[in-house]
CHARMM-style PDB file with segment names, atoms N, HN, CA, C and O in Angstrom:
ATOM      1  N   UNK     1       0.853  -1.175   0.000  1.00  0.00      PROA
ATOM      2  CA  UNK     1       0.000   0.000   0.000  1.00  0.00      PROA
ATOM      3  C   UNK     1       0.897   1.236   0.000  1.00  0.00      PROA
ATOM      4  O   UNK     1       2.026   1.251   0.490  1.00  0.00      PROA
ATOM      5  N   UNK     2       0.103   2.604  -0.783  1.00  0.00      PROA
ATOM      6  HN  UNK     2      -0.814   2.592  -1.182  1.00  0.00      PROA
ATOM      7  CA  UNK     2       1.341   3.573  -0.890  1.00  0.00      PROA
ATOM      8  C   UNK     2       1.717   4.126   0.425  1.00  0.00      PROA
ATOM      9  O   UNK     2       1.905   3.441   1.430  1.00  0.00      PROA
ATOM     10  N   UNK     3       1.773   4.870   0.384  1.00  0.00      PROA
ATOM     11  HN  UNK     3       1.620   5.426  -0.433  1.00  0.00      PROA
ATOM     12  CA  UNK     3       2.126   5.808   1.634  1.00  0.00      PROA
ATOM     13  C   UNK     3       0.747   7.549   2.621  1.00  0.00      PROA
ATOM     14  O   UNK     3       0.689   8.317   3.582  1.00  0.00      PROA
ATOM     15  N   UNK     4      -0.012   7.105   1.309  1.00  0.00      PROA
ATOM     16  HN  UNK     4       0.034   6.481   0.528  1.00  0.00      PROA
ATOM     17  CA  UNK     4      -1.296   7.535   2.148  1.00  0.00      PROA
ATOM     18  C   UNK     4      -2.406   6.616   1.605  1.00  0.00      PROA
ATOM     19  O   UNK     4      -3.011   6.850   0.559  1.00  0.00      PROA
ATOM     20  N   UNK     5      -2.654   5.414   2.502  1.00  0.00      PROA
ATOM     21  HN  UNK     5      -2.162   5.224   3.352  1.00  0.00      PROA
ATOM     22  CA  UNK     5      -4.040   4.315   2.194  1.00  0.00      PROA
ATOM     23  C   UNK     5      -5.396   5.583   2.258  1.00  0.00      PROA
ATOM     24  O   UNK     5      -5.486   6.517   3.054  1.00  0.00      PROA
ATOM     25  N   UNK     6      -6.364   5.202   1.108  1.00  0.00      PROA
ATOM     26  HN  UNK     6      -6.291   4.443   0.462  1.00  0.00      PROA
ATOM     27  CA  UNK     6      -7.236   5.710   1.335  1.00  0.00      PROA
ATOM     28  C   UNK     6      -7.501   6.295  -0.229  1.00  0.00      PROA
ATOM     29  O   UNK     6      -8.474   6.141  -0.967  1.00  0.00      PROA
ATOM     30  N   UNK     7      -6.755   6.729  -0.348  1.00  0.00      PROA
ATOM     31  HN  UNK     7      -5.965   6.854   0.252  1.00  0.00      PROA
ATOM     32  CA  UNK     7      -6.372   7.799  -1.990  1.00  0.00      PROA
ATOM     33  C   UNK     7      -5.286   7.353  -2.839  1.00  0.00      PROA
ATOM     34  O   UNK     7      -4.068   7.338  -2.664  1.00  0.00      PROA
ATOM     35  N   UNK     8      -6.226   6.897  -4.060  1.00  0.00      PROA
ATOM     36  HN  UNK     8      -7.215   6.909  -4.201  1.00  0.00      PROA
ATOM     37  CA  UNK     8      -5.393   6.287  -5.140  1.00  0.00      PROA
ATOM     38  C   UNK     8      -4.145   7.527  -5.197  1.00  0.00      PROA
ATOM     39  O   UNK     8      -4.532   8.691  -5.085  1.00  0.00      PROA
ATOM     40  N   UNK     9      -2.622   7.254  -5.376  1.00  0.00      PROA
ATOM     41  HN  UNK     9      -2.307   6.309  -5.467  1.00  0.00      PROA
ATOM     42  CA  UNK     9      -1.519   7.885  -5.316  1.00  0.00      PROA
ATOM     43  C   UNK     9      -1.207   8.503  -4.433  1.00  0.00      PROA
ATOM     44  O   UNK     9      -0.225   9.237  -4.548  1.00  0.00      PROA
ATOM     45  N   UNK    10      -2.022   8.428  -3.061  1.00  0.00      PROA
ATOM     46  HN  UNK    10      -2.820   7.832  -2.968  1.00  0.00      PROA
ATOM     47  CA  UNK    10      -1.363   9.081  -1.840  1.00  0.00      PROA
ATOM     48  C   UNK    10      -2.957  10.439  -1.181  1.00  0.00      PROA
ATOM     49  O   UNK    10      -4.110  10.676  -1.540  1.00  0.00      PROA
ATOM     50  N   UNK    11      -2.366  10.750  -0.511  1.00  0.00      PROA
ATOM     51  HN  UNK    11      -1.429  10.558  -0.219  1.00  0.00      PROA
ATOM     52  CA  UNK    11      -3.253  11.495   0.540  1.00  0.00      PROA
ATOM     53  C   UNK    11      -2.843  11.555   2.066  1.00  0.00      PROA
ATOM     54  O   UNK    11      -1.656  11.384   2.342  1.00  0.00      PROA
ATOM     55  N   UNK    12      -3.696  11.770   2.997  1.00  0.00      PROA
ATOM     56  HN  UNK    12      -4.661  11.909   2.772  1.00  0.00      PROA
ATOM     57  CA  UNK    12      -3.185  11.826   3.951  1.00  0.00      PROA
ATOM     58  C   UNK    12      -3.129  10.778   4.697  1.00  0.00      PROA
ATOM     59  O   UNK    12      -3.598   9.728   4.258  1.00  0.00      PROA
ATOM     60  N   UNK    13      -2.483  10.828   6.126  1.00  0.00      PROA
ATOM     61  HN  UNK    13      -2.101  11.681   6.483  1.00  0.00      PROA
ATOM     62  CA  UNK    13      -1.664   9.189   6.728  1.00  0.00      PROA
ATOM     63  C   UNK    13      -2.740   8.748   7.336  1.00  0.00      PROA
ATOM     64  O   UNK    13      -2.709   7.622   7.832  1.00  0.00      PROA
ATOM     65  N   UNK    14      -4.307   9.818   7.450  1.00  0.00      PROA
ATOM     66  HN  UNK    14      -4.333  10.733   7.047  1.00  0.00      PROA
ATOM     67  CA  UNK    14      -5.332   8.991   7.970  1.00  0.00      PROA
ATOM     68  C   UNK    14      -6.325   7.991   6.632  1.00  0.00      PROA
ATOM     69  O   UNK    14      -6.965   6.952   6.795  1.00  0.00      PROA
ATOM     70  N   UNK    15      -6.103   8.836   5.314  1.00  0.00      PROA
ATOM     71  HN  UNK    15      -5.583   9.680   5.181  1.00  0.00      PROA
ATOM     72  CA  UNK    15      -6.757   8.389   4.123  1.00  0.00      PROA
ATOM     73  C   UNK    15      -8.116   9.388   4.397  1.00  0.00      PROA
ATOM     74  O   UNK    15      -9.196   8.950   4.003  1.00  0.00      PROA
ATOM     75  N   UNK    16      -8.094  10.266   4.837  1.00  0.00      PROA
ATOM     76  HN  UNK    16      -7.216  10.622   5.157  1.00  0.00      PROA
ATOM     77  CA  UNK    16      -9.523  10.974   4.872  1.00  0.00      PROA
ATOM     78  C   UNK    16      -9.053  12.375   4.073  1.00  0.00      PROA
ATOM     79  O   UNK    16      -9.962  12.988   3.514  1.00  0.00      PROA
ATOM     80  N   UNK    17      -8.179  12.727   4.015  1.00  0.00      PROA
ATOM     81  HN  UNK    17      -7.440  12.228   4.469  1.00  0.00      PROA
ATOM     82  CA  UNK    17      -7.601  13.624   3.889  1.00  0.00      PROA
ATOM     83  C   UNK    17      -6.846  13.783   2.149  1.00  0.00      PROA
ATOM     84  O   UNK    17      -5.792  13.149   2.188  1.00  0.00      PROA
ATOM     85  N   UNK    18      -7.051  14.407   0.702  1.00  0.00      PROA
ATOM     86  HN  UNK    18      -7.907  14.922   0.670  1.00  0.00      PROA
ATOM     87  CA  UNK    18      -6.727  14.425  -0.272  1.00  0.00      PROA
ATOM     88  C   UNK    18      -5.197  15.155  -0.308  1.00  0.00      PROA
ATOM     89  O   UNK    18      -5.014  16.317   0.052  1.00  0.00      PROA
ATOM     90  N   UNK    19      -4.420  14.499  -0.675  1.00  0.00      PROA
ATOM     91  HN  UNK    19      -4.568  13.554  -0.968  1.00  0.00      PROA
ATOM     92  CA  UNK    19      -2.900  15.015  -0.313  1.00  0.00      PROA
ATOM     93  C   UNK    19      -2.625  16.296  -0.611  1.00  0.00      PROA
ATOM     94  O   UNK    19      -3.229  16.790  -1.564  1.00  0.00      PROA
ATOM     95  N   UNK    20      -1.711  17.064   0.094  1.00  0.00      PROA
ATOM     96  HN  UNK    20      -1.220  16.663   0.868  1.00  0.00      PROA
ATOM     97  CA  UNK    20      -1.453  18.384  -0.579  1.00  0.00      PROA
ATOM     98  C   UNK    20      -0.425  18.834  -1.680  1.00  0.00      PROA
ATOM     99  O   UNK    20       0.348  17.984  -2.123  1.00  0.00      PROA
ATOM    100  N   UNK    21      -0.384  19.875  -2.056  1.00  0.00      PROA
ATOM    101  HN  UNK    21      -1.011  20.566  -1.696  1.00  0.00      PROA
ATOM    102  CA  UNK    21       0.335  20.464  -3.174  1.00  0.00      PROA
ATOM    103  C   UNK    21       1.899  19.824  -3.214  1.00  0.00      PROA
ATOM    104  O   UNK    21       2.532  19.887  -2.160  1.00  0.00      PROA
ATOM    105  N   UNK    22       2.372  19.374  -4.080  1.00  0.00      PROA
ATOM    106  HN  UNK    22       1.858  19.324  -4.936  1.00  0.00      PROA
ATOM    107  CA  UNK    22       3.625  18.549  -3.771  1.00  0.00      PROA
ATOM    108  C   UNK    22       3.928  17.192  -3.012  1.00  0.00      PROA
ATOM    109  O   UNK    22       4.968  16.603  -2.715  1.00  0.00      PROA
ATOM    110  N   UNK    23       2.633  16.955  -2.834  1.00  0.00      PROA
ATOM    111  HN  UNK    23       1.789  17.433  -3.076  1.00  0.00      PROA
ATOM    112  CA  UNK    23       2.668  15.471  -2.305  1.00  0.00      PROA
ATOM    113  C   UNK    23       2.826  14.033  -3.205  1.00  0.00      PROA
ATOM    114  O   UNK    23       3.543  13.062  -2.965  1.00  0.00      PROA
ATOM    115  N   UNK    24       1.818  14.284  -4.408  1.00  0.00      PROA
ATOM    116  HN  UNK    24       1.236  15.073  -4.602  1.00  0.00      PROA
ATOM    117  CA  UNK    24       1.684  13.526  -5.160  1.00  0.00      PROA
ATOM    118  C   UNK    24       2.131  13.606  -6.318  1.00  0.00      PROA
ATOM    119  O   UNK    24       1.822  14.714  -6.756  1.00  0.00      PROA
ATOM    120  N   UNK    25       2.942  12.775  -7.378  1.00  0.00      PROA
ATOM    121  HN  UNK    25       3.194  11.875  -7.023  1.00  0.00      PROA
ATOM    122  CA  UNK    25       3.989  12.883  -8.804  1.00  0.00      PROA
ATOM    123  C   UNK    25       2.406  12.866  -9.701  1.00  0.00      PROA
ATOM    124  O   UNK    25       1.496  12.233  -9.166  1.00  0.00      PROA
ATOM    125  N   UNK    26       2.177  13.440 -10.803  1.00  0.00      PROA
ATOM    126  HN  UNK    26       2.916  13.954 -11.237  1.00  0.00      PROA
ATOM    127  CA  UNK    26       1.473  13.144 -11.813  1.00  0.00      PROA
ATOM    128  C   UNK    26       0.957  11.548 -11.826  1.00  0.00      PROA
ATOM    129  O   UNK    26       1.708  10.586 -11.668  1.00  0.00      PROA
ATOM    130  N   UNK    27      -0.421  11.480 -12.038  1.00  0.00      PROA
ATOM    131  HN  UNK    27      -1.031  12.262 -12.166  1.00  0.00      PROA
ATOM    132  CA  UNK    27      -0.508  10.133 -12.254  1.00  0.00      PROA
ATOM    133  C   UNK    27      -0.854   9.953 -13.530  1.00  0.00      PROA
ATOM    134  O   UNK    27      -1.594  10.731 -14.132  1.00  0.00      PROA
ATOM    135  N   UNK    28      -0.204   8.632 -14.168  1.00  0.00      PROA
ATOM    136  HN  UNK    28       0.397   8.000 -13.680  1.00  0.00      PROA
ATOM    137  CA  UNK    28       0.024   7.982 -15.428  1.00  0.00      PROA
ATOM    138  C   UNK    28      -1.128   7.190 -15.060  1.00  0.00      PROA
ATOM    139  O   UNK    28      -1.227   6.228 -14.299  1.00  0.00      PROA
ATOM    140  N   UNK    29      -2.350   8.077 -16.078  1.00  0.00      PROA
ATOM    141  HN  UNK    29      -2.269   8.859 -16.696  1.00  0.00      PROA
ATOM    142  CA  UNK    29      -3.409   8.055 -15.921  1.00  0.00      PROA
ATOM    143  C   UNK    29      -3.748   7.207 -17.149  1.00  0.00      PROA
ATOM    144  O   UNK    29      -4.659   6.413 -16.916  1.00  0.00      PROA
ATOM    145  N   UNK    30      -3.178   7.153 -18.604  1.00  0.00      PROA
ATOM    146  HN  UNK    30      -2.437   7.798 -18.794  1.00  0.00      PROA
ATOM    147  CA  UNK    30      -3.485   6.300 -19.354  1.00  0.00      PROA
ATOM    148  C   UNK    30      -2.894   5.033 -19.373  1.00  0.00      PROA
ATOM    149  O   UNK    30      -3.285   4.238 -20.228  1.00  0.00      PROA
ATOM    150  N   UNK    31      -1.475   4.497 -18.090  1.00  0.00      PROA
ATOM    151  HN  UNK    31      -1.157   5.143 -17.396  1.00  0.00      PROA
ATOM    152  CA  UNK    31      -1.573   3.089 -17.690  1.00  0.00      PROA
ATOM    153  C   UNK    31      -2.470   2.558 -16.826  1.00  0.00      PROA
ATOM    154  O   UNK    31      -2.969   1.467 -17.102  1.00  0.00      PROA
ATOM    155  N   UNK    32      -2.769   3.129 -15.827  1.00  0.00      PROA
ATOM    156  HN  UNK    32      -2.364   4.016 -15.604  1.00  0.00      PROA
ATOM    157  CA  UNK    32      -3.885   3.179 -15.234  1.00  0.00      PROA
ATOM    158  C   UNK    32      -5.278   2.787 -15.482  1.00  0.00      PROA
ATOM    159  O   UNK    32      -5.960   2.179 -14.657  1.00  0.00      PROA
ATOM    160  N   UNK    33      -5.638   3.116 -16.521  1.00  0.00      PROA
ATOM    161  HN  UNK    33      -5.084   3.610 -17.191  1.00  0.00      PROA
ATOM    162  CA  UNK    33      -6.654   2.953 -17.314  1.00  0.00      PROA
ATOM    163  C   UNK    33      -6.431   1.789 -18.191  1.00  0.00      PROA
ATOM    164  O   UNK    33      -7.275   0.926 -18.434  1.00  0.00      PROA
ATOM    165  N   UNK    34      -5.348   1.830 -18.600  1.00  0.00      PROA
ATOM    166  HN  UNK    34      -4.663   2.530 -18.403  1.00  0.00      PROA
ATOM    167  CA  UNK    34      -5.384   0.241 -19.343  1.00  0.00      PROA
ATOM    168  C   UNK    34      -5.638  -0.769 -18.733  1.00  0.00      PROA
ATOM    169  O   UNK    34      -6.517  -1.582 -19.018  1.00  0.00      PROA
ATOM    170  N   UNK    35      -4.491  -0.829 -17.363  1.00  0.00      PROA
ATOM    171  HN  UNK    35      -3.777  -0.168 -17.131  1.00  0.00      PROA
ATOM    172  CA  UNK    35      -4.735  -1.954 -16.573  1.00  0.00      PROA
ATOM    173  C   UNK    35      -6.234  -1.919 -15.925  1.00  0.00      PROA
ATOM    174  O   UNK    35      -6.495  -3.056 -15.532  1.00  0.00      PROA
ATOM    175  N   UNK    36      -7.310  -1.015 -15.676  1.00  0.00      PROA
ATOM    176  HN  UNK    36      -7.098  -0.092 -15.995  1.00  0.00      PROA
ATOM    177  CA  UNK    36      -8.528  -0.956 -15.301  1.00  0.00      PROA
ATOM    178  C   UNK    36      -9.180  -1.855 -16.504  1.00  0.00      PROA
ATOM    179  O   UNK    36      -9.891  -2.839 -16.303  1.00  0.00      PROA
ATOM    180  N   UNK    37      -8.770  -1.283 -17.946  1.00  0.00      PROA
ATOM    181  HN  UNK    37      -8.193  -0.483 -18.110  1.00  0.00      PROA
ATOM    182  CA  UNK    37      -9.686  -1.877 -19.162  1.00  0.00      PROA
ATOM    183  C   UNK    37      -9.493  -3.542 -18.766  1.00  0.00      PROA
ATOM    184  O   UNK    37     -10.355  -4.392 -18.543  1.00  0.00      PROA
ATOM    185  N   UNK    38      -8.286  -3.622 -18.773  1.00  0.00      PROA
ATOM    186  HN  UNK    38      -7.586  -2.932 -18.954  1.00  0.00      PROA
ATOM    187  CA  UNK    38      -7.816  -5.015 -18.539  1.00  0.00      PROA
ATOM    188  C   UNK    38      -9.107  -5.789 -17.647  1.00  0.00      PROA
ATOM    189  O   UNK    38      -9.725  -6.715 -18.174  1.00  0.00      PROA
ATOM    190  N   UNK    39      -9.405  -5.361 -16.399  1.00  0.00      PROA
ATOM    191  HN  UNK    39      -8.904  -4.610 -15.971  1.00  0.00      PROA
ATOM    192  CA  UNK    39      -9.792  -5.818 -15.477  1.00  0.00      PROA
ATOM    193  C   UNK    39     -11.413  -6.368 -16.164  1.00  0.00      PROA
ATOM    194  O   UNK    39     -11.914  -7.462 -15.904  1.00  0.00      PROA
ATOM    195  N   UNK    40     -11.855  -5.614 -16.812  1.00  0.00      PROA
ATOM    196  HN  UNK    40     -11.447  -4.725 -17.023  1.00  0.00      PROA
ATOM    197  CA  UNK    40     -13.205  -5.773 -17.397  1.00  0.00      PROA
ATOM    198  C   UNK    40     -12.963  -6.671 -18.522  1.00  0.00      PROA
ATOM    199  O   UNK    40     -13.802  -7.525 -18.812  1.00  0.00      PROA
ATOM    200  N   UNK    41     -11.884  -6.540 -19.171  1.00  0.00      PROA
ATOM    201  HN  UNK    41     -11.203  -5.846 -18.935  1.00  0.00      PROA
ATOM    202  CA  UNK    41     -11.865  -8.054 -20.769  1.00  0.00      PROA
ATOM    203  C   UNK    41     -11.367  -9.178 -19.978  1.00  0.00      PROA
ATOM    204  O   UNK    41     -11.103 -10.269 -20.482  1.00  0.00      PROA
ATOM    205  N   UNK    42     -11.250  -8.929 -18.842  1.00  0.00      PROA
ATOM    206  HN  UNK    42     -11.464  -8.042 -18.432  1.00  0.00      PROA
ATOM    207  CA  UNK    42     -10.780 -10.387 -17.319  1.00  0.00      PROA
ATOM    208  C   UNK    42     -11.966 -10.584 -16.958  1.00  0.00      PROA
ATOM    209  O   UNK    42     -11.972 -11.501 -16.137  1.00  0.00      PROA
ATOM    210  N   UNK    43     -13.084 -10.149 -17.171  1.00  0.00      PROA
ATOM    211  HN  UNK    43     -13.079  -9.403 -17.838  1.00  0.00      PROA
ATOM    212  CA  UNK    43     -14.254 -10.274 -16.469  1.00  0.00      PROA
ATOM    213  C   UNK    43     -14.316 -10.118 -14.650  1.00  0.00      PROA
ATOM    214  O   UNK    43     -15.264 -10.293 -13.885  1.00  0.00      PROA
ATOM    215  N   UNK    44     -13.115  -9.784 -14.424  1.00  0.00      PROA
ATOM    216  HN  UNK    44     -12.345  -9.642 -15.046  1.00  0.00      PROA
ATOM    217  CA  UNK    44     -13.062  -9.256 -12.863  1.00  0.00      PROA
ATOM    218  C   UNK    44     -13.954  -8.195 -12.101  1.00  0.00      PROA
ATOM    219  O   UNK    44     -14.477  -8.286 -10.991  1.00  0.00      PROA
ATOM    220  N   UNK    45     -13.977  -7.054 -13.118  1.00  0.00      PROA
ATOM    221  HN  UNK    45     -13.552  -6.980 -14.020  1.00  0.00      PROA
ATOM    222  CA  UNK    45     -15.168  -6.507 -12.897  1.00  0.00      PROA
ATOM    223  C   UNK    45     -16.040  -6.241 -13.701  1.00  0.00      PROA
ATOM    224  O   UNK    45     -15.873  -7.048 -14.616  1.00  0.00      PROA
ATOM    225  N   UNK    46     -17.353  -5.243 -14.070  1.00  0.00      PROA
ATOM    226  HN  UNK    46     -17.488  -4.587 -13.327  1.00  0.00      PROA
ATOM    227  CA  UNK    46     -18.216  -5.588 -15.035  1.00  0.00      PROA
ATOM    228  C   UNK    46     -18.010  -3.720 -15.190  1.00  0.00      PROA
ATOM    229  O   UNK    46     -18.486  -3.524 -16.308  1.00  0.00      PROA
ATOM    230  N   UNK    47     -17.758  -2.945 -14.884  1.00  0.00      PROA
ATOM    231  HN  UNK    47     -17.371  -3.104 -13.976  1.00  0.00      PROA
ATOM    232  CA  UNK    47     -17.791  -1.751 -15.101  1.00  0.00      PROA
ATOM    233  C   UNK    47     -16.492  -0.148 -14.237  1.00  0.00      PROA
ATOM    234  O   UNK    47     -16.390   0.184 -13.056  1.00  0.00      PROA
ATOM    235  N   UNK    48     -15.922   0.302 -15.229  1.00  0.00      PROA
ATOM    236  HN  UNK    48     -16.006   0.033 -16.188  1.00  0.00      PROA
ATOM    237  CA  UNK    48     -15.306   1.178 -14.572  1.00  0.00      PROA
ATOM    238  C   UNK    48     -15.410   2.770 -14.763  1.00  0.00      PROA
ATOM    239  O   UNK    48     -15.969   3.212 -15.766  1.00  0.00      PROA
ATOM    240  N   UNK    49     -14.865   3.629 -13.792  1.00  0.00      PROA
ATOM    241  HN  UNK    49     -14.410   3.270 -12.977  1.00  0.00      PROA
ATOM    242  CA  UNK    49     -15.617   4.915 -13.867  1.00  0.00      PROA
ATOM    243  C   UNK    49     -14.967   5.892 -13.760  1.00  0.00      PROA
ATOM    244  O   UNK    49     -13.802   5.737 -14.125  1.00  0.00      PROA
ATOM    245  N   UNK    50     -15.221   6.852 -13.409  1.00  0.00      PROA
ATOM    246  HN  UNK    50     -16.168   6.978 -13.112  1.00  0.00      PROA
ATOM    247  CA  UNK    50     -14.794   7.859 -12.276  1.00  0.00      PROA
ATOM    248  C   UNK    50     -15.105   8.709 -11.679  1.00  0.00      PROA
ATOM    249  O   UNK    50     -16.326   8.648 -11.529  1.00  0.00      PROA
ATOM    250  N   UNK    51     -14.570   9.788 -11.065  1.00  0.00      PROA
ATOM    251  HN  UNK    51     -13.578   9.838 -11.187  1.00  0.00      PROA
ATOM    252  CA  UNK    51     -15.222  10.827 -10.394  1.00  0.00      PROA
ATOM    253  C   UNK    51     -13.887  12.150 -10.203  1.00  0.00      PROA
ATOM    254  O   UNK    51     -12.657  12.103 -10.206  1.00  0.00      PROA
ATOM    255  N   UNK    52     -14.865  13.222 -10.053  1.00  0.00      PROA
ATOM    256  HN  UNK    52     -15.864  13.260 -10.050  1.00  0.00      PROA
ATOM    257  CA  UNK    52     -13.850  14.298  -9.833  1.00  0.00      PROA
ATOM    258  C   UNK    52     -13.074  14.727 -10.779  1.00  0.00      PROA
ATOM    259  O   UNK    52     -12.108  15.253 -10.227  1.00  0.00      PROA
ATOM    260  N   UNK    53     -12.974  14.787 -11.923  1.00  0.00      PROA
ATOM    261  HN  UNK    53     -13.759  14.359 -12.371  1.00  0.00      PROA
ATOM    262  CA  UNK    53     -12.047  14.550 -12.802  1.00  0.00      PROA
ATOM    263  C   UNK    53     -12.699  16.173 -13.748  1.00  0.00      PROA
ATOM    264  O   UNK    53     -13.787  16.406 -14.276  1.00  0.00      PROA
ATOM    265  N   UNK    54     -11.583  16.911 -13.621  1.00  0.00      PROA
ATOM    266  HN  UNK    54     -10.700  16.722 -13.192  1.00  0.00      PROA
ATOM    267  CA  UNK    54     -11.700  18.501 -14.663  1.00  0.00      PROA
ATOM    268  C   UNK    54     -12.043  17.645 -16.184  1.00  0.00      PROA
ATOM    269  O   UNK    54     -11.695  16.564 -16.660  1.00  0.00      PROA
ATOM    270  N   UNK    55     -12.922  18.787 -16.628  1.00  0.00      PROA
ATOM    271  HN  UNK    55     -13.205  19.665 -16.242  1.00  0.00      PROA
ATOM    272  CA  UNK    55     -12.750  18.499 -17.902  1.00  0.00      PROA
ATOM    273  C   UNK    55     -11.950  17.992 -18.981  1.00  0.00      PROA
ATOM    274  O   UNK    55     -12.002  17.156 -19.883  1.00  0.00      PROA
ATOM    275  N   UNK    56     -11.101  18.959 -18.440  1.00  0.00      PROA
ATOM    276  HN  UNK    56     -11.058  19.638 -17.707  1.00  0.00      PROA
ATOM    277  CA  UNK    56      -9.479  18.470 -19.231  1.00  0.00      PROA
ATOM    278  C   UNK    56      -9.160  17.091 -19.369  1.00  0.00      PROA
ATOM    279  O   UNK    56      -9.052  16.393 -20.377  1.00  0.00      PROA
ATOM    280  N   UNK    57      -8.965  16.702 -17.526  1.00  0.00      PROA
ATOM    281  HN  UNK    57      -9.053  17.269 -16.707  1.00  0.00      PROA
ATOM    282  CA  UNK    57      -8.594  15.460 -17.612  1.00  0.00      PROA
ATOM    283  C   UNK    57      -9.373  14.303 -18.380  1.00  0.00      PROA
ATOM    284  O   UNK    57      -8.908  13.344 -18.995  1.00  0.00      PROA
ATOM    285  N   UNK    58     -10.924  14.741 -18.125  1.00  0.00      PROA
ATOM    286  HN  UNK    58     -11.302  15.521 -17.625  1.00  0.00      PROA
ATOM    287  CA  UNK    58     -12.174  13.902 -18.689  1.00  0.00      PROA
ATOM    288  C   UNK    58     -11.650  14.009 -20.418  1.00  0.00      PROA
ATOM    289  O   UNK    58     -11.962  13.062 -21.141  1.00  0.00      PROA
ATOM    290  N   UNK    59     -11.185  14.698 -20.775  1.00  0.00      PROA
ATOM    291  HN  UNK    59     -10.931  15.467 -20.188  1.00  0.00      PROA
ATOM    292  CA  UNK    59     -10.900  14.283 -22.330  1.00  0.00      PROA
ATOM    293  C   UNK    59     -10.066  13.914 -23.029  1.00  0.00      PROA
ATOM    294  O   UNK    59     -10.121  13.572 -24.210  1.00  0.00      PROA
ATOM    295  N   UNK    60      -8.640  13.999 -21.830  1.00  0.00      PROA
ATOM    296  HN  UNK    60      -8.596  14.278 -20.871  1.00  0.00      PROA
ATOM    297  CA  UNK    60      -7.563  13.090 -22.368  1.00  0.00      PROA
ATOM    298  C   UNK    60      -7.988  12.025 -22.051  1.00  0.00      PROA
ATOM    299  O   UNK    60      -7.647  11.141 -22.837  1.00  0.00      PROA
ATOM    300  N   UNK    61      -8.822  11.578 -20.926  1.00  0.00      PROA
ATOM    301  HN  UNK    61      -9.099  12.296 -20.288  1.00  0.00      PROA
ATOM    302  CA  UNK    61      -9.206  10.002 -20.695  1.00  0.00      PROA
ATOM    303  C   UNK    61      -9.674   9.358 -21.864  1.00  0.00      PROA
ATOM    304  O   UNK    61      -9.234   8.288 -22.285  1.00  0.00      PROA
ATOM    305  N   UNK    62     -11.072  10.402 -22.665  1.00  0.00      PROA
ATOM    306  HN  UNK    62     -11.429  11.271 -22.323  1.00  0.00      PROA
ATOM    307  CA  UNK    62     -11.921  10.083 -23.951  1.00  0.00      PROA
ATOM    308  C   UNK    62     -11.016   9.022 -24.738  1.00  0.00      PROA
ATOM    309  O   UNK    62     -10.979   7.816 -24.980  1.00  0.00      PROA
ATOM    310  N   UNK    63     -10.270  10.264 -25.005  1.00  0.00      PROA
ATOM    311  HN  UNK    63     -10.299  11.244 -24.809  1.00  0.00      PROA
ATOM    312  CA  UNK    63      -9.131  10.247 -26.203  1.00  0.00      PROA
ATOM    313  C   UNK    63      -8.457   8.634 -26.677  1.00  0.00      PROA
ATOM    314  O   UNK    63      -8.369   7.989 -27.722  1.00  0.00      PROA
ATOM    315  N   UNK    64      -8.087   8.465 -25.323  1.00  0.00      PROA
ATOM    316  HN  UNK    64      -8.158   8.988 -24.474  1.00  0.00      PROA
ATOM    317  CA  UNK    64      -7.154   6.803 -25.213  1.00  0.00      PROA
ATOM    318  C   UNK    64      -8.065   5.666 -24.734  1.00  0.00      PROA
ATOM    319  O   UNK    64      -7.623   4.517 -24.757  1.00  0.00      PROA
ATOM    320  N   UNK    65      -9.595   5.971 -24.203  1.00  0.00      PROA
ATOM    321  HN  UNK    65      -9.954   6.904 -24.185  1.00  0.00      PROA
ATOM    322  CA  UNK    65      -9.853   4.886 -23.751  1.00  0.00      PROA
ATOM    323  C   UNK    65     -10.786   3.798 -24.522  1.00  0.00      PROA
ATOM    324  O   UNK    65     -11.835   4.096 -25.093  1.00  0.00      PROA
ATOM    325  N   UNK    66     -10.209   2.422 -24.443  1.00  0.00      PROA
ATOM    326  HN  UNK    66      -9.358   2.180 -23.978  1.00  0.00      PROA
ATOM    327  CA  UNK    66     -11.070   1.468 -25.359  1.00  0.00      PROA
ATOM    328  C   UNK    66     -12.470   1.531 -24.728  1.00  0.00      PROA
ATOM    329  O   UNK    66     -13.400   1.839 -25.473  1.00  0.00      PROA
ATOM    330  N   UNK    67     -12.667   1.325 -23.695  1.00  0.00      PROA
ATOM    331  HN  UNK    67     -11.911   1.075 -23.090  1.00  0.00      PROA
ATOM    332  CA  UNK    67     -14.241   1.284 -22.896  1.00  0.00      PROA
ATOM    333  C   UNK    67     -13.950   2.710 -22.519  1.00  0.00      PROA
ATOM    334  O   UNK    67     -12.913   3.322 -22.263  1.00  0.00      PROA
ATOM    335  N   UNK    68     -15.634   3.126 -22.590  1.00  0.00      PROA
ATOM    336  HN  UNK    68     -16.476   2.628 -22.797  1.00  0.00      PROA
ATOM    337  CA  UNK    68     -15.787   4.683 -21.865  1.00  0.00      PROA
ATOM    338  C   UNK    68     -15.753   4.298 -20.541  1.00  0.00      PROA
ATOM    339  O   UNK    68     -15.753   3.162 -20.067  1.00  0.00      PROA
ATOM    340  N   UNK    69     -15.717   5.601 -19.883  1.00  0.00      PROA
ATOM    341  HN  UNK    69     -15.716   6.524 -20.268  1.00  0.00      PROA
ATOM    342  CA  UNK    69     -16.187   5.433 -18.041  1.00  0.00      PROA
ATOM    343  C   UNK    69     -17.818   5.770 -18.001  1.00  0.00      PROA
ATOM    344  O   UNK    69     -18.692   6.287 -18.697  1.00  0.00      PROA
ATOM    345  N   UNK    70     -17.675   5.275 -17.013  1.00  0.00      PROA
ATOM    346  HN  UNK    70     -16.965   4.855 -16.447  1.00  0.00      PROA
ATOM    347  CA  UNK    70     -19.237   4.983 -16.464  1.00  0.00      PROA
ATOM    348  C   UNK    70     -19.238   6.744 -15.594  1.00  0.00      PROA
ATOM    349  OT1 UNK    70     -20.228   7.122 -14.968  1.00  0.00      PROA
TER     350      UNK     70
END
């Protein structure tokens, strides 16, 4: 587990807490997403999503992803 449980790439040491400015490196958001796609052509899970996500980010996701998000 990383170094703040709770929040995918870190956060705070309780996990309630969204990490602050300089806490967290960029996340490599289109491996991320592959290995998620993965999980669904595994039949592991049946659907993936997200939340919170700026516009911006919502359209580089578009861009690369074989399955949309939910």
């Amino acid at each position: 587990m990383g170094k703040y449980p709770g929040w995918p790439g870190g956060g705070s040491a309780t996990g309630c807490m969204p990490p602050k400015a300089g806490e967290v490196l960029e996340l490599d958001m289109e491996g991320v997403w592959r290995e998620m796609e993965k999980l669904v052509k595994e039949n592991l899970v049946k659907d993936i999503g997200i939340c919170n996500f700026t516009l911006t980010k919502l359209n580089k996701l578009l861009n690369i992803a074989q399955i949309k998000p939910s």
